[in-house]
Each structure stands twice: as C-alpha cells, then as structure tokens.
C-alpha positions, 0 to 999 in steps of 0.5 A: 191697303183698306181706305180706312186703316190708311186713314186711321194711320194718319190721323193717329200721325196727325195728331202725335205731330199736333202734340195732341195724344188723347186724339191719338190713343181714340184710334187705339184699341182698349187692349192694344199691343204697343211693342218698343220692346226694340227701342232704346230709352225710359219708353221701352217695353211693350204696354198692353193697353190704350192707357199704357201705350199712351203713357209711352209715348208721352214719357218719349215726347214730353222732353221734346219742344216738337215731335214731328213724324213724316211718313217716307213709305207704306206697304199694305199688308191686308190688314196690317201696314208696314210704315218707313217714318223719319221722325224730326225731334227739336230739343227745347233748346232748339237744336234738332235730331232726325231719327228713322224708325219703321212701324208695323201697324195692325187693324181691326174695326178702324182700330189700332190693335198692334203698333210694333217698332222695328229698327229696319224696314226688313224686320218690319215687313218680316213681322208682317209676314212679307220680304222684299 
C-alpha cells in the first residue's frame, strides 16, 4: 500500500482517538463519501461531503467519554485499504464496550474520498474488489 495513504489512514485514526475530528476531517475529501448505510444507530447513512461525515461521527462519539480505535489488520488494495478495527468505547460511567468493525478506505491525492463500513472483513475486502 502507497506510504502515503497508510499515513493518512493513521492520522485520520489518530486524531479520532484524540477526540480531535476538525483533524480528522483535513484528510477528507470536500466531497467525500462516508457509507455507514450498514450501521446501526442515530449515524447511519451515507453523508456525502466533509461536513456531513463530520457531523456522523460526532453524533457517534459525542455519547462516549473516550473512543479508541485500534487497527488489528490492513490489506492494500491499490489505492484503496481494507482495514479490520476494534474500536474500545467507555461509557461516561466508566463501563466499557469492545465493537469490531471493518472499513474500506479509498484515496486520491492523500485525501480520504470514500470510507465504507462494512460489519465483516469479507464484504469489506469484496468492495474493494478482493477475496480471500
């Protein structure tokens, strides 16, 4: 995978697990595609620019005291990443939630132009145009 996407990809990661989305969303692209349409809750859809993206994932953060994201697996796609994730939720009240979750990534110019959630690895890898 390009040195730089991965780098982008982490900083993106970085910066969600510093709670810090206006850093996040500089990697976006203006009319970025962020797909949750496979998601479950108020954040679900699929937003079509930085602002609207943006406003997701706040609307998914902002009931969490922290949201940590740990990247388990990357497969390189060209310009695209398929990314296996376990996210580590704590709740204000301190009681924590461990989720899986699996993310296509796409680039153009260091920039995020599609992120996609898929609920398994395989559907993740297929939309990327890949199978194990």
């Amino acid at each position: 995978m390009s040195k730089e996407n991965l780098e982008t990809l982490r900083a993106v990661v970085d910066a969600w697990n510093r709670g810090d989305s206006e850093a996040a969303f500089r990697h976006a692209a203006p009319d970025i595609e962020f797909d949750n349409t496979r998601d479950l809750g108020e954040w679900r859809g699929l937003h079509t620019t930085r602002e609207e993206a943006m406003q997701a994932w706040e609307r998914f953060a902002d009931p969490w005291e922290s949201v940590h994201i740990e990247i388990d697996e990357l497969v390189d796609a060209g310009d695209q990443v398929v990314c296996r994730v376990t996210g580590t939720l704590r709740g204000r009240d301190g009681i924590e939630v461990e989720a899986r979750n699996n993310w296509l990534w796409r680039f153009r110019d260091r920039q995020v132009t599609h992120l996609v959630s898929y609920r398994e690895f395989d559907d993740a890898l297929e939309g990327a145009g890949l199978s194990r």
